[in-house]
C-alpha positions in Angstrom: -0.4 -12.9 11.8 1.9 -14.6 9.3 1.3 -12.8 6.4 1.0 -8.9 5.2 -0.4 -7.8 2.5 1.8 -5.1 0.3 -0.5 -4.3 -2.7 0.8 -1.6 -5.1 -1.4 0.0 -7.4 -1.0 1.5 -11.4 2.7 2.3 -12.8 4.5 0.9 -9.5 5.5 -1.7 -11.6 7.4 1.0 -13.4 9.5 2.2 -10.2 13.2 2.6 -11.2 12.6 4.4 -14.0 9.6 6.6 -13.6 10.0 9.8 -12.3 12.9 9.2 -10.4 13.3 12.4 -8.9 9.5 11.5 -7.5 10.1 8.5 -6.7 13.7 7.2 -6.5 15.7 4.9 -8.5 14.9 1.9 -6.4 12.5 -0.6 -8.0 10.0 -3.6 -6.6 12.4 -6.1 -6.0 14.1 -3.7 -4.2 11.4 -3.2 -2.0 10.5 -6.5 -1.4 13.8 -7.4 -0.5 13.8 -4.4 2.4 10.5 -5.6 3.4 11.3 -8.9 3.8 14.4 -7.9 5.7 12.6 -5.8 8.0 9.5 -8.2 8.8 9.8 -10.0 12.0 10.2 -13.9 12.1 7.5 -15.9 11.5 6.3 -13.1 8.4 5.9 -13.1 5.6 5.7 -10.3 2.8 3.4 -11.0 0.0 4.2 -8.1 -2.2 1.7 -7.6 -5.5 1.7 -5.0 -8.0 -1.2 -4.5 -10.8 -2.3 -1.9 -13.4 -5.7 -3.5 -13.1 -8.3 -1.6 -10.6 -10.6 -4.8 -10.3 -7.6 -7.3 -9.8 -6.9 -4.9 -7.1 -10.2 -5.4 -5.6 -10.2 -8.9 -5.6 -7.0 -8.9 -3.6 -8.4 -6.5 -0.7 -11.6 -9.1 -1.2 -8.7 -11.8 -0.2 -7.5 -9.4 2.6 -11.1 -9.5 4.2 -11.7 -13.5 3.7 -8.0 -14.4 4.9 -8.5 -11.4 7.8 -4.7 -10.6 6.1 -3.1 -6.8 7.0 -2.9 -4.8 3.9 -0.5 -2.0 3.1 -1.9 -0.6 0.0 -0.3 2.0 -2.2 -3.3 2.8 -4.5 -1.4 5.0 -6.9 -3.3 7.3 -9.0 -6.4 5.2 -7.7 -6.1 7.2 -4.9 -7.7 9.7 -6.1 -11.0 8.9 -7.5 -11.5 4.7 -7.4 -14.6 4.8 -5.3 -14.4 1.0 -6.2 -11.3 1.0 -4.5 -12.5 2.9 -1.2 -15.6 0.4 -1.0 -13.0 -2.7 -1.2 -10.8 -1.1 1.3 -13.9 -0.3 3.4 -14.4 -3.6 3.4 -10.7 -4.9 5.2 -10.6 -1.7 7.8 -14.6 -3.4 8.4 -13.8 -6.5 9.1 -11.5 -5.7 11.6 -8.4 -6.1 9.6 -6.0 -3.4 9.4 -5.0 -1.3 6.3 -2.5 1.3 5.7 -2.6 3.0 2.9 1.0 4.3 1.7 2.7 7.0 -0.7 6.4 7.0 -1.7 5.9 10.5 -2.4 4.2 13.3 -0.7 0.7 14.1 -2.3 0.1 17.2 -0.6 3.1 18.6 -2.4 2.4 17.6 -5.3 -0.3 18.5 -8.3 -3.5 19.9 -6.6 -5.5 16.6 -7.9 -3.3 14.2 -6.4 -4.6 15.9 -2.4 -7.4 13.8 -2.6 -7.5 10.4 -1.4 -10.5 8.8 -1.7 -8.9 6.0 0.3 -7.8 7.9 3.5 -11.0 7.3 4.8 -11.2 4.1 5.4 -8.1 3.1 6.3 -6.0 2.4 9.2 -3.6 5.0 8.7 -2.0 6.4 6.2 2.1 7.4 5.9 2.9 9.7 3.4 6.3 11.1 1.6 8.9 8.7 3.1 10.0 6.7 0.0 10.4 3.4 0.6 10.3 3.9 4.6 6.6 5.1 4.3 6.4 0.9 3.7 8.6 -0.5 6.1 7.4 1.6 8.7 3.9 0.5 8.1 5.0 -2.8 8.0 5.8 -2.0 11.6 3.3 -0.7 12.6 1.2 -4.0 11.4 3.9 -5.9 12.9 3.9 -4.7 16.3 2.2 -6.1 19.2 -0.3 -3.8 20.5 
């Protein structure tokens, strides 16, 4: 493996000054830059972020062809892209794993936001951590098993 996959999902692109007391006050170039200081040598951390569901797709589509590990953060696709699942269906099919990750906990949040529509087809899924809920999948896809 050389490269992972951090794909981030609608309003991430907004982190730092959404709902920090959600969130934080730490925004994507932040984590990028603790990603890429926590990857082992040798990988590398492509992170993407998009308010567009089907440009979303298209990466997990690259995911599958490339057989790349995906940490995805869906965002409020979470909770009722069905397109979304199918794509992510896809990677977790093809052998490749996917994580998907919340900065916040949903299961403490609006009743909506319990569902994932995602969990299902994925890897794994780390929850409620902030930032760490990355970096700790980025271990996880990192580590020899």
């Amino acid at each position: 493996m050389s490269t992972v996959l951090v794909l981030n999902g609608p309003n991430l692109g907004r982190l730092g000054s959404r709902e920090p007391d959600v969130y934080g006050s730490a925004d994507l170039d932040e984590l990028r830059a603790l990603l890429r200081a926590s990857a082992p040598a040798g990988v590398t951390v492509d992170l993407r972020q998009t308010d567009d569901e089907a440009e979303l797709i298209h990466w997990l589509y690259e995911a599958v062809d490339a057989g790349t590990p995906v940490i995805l953060n869906p965002a409020a696709f979470t909770h009722y892209s069905y397109a979304l699942r199918d794509a992510a269906g896809l990677v977790t099919k093809a052998g490749v794993p996917l994580i998907e990750v919340h900065i916040s906990n949903p299961h403490a949040r609006e009743t909506f936001r319990h569902t994932s529509v995602v969990s299902a087809v994925a890897t794994g899924v780390i929850a409620g951590l902030g930032f760490d809920s990355y970096r700790l999948a980025l271990n996880y896809l990192t580590t020899p098993r």
